[in-house]
N, C-alpha and C positions, 0 to 999 in steps of 0.2 A: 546517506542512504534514504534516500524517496520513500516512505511506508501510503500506499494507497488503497484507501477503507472506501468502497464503494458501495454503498446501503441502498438495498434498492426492492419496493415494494411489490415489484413482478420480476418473475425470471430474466435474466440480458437475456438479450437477443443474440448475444453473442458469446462467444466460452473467455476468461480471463485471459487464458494463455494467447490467443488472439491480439488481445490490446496489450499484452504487456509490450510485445517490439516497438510497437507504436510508443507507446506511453513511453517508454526507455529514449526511443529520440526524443519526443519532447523535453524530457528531465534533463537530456544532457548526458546520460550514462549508457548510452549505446555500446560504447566500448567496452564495459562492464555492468550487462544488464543482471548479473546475481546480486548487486546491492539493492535491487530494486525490488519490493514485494508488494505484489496487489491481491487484494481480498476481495470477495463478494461475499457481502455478509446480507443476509435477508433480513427484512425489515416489516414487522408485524402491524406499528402503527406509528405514524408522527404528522406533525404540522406540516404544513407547507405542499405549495400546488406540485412538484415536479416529482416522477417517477423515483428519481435517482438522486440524493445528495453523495458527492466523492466530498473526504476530508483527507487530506494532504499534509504529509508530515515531510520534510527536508529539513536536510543541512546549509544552515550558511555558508555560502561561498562567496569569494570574492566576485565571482562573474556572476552570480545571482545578484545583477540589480532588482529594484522596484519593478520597473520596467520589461527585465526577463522572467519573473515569476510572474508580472501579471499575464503577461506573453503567454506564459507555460499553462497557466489557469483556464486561459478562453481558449486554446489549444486542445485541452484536455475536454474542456464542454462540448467545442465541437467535433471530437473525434466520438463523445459517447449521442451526442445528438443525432450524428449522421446515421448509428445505428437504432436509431426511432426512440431514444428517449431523451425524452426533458429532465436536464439537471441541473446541480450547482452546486459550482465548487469553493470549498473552502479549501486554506493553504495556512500552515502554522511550521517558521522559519524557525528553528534551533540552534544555538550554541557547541559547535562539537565538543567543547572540553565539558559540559557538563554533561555529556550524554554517557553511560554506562549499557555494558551486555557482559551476559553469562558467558563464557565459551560454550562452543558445540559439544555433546558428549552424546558417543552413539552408545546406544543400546546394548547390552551384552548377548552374546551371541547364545546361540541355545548348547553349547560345550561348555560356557562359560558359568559359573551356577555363583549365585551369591552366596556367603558364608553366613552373613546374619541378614533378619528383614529389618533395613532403613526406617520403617513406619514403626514397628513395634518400640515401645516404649519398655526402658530396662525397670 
């Protein structure tokens, strides 16, 4: 699952949900673009001359060479360049078997009432 953190000192120029299709072909997951999650996260202060740093989290795969992730990385630069910012991307490859998640759990409905409160302490 692709996790894309894009930090970025001024508003995009453009809304996430926009690049996510984009960004989805790039990754390779077009075909299942819900593994895919991109963030815009604002960015108060840091080093460095470019509007925008993306940090990139992915799965190792076997068709992910050197070669295709670098691909995917200046891909990724230039599709947030084309929308008027300067950035740079970092990409950090992982291990599936060490990776771990919660399962989903929605919310109780408002018919549904808790019996005790979770937070309180017995």
């Amino acid at each position: 699952m692709p996790l894309v953190k894009i930090f970025s000192k001024q508003p995009l120029k453009v809304p996430v949900s926009m690049l996510h299709t984009t960004l989805a072909k790039i990754w390779g997951v077009s075909t299942t673009p819900e593994v895919l999650k991109v963030l815009n996260l604002p960015l108060f202060d840091a080093s460095g001359y470019e509007d925008v740093f993306v940090d990139i989290r992915a799965k190792q795969k076997v068709e992910r060479t050197a070669e295709v992730l670098q691909d995917c990385c200046q891909q990724t630069a230039d599709l947030l360049s084309q929308t008027g910012h300067s950035c740079r991307v970092r990409l950090e490859v992982y291990e599936p078997s060490l990776q771990f998640t919660a399962p989903r759990k929605r919310p109780p409905s408002t018919r549904e009432k808790l019996t005790t409160n979770p937070f309180q302490e017995e």
